[in-house]
Backbone as JSON, one array per atom type, in Angstrom:
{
  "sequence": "XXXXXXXXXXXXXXXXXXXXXXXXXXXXXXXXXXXXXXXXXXXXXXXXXXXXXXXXXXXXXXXXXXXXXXXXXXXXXXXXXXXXXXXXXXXXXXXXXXXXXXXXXXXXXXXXXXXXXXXXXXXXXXXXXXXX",
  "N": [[172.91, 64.09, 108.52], [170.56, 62.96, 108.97], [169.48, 64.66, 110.71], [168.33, 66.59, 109.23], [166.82, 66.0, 107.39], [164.86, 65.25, 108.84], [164.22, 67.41, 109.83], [163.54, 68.76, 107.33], [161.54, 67.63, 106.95], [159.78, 67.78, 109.18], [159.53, 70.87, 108.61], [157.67, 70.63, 106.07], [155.47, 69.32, 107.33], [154.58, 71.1, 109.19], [154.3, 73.35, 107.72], [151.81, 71.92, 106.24], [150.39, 71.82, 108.39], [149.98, 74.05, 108.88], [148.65, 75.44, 106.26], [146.26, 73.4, 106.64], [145.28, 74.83, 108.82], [144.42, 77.3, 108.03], [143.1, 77.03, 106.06], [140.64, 75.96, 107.3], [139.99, 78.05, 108.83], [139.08, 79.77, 106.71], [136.69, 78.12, 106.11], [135.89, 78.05, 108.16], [135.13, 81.21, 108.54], [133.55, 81.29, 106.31], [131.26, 79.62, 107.3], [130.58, 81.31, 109.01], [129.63, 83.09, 108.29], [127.6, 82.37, 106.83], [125.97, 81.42, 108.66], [125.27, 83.92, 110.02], [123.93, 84.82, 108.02], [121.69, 82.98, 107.8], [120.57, 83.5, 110.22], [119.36, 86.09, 110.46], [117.63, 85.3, 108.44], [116.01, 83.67, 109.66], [115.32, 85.72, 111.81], [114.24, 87.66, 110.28], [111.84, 85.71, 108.92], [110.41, 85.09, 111.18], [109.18, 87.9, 112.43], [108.03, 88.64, 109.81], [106.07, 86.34, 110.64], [105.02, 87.26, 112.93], [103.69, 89.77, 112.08], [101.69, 88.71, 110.17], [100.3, 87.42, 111.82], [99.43, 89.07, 113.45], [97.8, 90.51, 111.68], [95.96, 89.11, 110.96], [94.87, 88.49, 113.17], [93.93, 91.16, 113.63], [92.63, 91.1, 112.04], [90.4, 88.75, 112.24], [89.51, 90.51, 114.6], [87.94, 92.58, 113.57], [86.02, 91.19, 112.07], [84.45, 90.09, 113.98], [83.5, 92.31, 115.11], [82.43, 93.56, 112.78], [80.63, 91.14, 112.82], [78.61, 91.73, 115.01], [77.8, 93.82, 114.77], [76.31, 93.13, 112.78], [74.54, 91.45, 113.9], [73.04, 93.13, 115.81], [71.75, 95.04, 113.8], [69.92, 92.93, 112.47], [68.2, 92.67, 114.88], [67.48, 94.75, 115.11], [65.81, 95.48, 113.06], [63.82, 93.15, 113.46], [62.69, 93.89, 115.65], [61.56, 96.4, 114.05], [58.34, 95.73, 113.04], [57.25, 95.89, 115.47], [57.75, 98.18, 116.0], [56.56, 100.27, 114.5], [54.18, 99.17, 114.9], [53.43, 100.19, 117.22], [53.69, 102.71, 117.5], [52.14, 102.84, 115.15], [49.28, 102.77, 116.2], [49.78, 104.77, 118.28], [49.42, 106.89, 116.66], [46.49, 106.85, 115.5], [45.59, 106.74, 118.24], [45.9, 109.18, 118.71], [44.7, 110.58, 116.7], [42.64, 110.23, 116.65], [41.66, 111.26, 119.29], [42.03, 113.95, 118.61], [41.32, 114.82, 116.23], [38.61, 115.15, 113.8], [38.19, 114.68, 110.9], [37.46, 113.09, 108.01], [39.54, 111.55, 106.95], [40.73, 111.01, 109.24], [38.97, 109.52, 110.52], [38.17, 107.33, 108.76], [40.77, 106.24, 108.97], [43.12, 107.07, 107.66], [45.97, 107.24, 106.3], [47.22, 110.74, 106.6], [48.37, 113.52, 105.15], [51.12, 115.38, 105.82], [52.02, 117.68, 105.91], [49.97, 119.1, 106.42], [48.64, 118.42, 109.07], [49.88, 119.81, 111.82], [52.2, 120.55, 114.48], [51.34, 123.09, 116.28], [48.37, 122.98, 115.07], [47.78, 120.49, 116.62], [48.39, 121.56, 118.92], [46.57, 123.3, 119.43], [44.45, 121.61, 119.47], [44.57, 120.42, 121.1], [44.3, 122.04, 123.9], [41.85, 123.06, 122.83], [40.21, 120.18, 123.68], [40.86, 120.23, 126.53], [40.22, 122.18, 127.7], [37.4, 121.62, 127.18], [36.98, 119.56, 128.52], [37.32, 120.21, 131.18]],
  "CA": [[171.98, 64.16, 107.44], [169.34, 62.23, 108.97], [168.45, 65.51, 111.34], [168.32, 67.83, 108.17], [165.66, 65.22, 106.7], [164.01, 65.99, 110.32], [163.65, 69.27, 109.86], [162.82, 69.29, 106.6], [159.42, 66.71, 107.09], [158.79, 68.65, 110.28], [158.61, 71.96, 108.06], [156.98, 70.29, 105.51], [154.74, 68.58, 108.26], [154.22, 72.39, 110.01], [153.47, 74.0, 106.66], [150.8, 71.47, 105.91], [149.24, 72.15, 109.02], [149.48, 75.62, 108.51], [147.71, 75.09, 105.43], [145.06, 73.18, 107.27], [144.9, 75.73, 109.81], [144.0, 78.39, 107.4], [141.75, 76.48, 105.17], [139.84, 75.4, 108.43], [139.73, 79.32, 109.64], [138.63, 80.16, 105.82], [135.97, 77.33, 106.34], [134.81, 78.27, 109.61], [134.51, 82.09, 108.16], [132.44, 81.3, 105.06], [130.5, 78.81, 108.25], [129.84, 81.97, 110.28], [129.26, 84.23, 107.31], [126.37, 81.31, 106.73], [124.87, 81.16, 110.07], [124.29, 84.92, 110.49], [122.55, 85.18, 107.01], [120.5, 82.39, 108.55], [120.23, 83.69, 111.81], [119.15, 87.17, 109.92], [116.55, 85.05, 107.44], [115.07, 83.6, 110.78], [115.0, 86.76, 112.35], [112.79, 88.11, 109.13], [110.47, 85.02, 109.0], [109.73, 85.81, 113.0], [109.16, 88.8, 111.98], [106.69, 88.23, 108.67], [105.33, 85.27, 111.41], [104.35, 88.06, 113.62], [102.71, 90.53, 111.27], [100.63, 88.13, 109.8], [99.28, 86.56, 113.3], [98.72, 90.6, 113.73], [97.1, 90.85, 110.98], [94.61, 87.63, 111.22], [94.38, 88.49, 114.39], [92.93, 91.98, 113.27], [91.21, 90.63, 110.82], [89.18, 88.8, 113.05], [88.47, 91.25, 115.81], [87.33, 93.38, 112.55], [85.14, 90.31, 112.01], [83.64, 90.14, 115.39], [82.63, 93.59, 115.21], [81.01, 93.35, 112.1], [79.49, 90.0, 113.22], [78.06, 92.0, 116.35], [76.52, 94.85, 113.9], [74.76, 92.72, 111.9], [73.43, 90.98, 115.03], [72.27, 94.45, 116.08], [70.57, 95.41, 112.95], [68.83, 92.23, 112.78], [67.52, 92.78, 115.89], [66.64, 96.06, 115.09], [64.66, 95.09, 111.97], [63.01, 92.12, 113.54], [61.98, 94.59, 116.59], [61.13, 97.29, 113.64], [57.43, 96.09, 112.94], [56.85, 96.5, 117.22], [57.56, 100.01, 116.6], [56.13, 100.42, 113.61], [52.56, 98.92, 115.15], [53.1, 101.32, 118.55], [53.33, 103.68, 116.25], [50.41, 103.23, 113.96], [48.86, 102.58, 117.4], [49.85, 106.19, 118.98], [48.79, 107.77, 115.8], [45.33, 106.65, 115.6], [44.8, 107.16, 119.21], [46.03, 111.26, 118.57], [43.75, 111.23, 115.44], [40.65, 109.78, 116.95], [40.88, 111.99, 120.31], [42.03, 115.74, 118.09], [40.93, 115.23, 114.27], [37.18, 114.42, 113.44], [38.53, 114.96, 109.19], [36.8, 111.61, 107.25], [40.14, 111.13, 106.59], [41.0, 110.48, 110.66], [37.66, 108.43, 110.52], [38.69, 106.42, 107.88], [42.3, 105.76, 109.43], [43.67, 106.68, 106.4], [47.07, 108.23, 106.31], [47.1, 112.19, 107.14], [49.48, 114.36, 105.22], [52.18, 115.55, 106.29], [51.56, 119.52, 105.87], [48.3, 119.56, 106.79], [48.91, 118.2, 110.83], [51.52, 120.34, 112.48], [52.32, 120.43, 116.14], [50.37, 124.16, 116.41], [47.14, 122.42, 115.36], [47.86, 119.41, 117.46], [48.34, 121.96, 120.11], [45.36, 123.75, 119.36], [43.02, 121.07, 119.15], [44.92, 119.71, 122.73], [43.77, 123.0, 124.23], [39.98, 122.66, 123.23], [39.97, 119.34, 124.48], [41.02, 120.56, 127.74], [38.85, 122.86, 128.17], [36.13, 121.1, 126.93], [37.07, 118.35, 129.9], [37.24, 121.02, 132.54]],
  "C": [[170.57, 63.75, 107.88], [168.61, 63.67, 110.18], [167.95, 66.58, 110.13], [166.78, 67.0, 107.31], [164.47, 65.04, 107.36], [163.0, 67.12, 110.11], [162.87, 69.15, 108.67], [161.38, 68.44, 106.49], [158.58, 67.65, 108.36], [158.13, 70.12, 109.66], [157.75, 71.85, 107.01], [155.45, 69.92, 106.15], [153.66, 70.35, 108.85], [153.38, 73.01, 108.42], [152.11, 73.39, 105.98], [149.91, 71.9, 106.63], [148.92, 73.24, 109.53], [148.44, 76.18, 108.05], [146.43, 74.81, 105.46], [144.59, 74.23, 107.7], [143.8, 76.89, 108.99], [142.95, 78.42, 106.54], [140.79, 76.47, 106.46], [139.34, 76.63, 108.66], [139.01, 79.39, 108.14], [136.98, 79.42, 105.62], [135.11, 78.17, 107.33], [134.07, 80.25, 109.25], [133.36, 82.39, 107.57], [130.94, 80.59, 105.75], [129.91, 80.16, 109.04], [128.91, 83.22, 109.79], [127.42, 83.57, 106.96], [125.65, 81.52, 107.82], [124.51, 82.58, 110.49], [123.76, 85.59, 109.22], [121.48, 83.87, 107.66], [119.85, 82.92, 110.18], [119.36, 84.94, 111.32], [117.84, 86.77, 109.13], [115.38, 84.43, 108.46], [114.62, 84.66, 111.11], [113.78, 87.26, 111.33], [111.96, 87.55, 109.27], [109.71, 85.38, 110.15], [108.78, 86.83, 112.73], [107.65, 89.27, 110.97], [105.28, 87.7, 109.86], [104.18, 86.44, 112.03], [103.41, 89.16, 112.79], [101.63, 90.13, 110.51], [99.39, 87.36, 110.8], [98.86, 88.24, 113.67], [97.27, 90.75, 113.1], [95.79, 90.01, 110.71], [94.07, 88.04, 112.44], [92.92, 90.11, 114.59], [91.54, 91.8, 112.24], [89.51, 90.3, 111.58], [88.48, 89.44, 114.38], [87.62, 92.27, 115.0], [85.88, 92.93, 112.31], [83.99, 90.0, 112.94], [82.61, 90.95, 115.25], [81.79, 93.84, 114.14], [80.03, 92.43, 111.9], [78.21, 90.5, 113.87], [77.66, 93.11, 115.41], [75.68, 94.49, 113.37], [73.59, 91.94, 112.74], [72.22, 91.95, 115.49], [71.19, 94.72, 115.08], [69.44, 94.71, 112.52], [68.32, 92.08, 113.71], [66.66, 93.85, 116.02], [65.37, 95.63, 113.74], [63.69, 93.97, 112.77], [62.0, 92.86, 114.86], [60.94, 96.1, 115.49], [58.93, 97.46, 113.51], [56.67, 96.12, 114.4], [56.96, 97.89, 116.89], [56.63, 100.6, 115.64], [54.35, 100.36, 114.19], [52.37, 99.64, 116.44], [52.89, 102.58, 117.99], [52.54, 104.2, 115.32], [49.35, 103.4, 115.37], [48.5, 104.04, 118.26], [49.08, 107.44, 117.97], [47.77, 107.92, 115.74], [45.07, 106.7, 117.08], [45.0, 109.29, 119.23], [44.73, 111.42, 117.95], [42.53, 111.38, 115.96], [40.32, 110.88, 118.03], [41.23, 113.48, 119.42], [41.3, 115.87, 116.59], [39.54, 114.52, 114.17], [37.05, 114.58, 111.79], [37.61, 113.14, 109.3], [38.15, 111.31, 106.86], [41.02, 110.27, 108.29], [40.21, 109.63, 110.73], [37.62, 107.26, 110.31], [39.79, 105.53, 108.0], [42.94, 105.83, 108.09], [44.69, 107.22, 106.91], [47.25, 109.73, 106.03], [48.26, 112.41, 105.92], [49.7, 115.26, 105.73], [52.21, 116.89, 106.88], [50.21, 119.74, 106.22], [48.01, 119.35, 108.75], [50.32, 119.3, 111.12], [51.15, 120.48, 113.76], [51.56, 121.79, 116.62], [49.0, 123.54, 115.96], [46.85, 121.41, 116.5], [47.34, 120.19, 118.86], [47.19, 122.59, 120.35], [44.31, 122.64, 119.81], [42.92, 120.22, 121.21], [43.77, 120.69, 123.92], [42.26, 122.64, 124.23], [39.61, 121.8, 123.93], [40.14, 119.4, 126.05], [39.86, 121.08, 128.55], [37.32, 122.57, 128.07], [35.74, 120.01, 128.65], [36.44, 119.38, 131.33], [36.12, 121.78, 132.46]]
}
C-alpha cells in the first residue's frame, strides 16, 4: 500500500509540474509575444527618431540657404547706390560729350524714346569725324 501512495503523490507531484510547465511555457509566450511588440514599437520610434533628425536637419540646410540669400541681397542693395552713382556718372558723361538739348545741360533726366542707340550712334560718328 505504501508504494501505491508513491505513485499516486509522484503522479500527483508530475501532474503539478506539468501544470507548472505549461503555465510557465504560456507565460514565457504571452513574454515573447511582449518583447516583439516592443522590439517592433522601438523599431518605429528609431524610425520616427530618424525622420525627424532628417527633417531638422533639412530644415536647417533650407535655413542656411536662405540665410546665404538674404546675405547676398543685402549686399546687393547696399552695393546698389555704387551702381546706381556709376551709372548716373556714365550717363552724364554720354550726354555731355553727344547731346547739347538744355535738357543734357541741365542734367535733367532724358526720356526714354527720344535717345535711342541710332542717335547715340549717329552723334558717335560726328564726333569722330569731327576729332579726325
Amino acid at each position: 500500500m505504501n508504494n501505491i501512495i508513491k505513485i499516486d503523490n509522484l503522479k500527483a507531484r508530475l501532474n503539478y509540474l506539468l501544470a507548472q510547465k505549461a503555465s510557465q511555457e504560456t507565460l514565457n509566450k504571452q513574454q515573447e509575444k511582449l518583447l516583439k511588440d516592443y522590439r517592433e514599437q522601438i523599431r518605429l520610434l528609431k524610425l520616427g527618431i530618424e525622420f525627424m533628425i532628417s527633417d531638422k536637419e533639412h530644415e536647417r540646410q533650407s535655413g542656411i540657404q536662405y540665410v546665404n540669400k538674404l546675405k547676398e541681397i543685402n549686399v546687393e542693395l547696399a552695393n546698389a547706390p555704387k551702381k546706381y552713382a556709376n551709372l548716373k556718372a556714365q550717363h552724364d558723361e554720354i550726354m555731355s560729350k553727344y547731346c547739347n538739348c538744355v535738357k543734357c545741360q541741365l542734367n535733367e533726366k532724358p526720356s526714354l524714346g527720344f535717345y535711342t542707340e541710332r542717335s547715340l550712334f549717329v552723334a558717335d560718328n560726328k564726333t569722330t569725324t569731327e576729332t579726325n
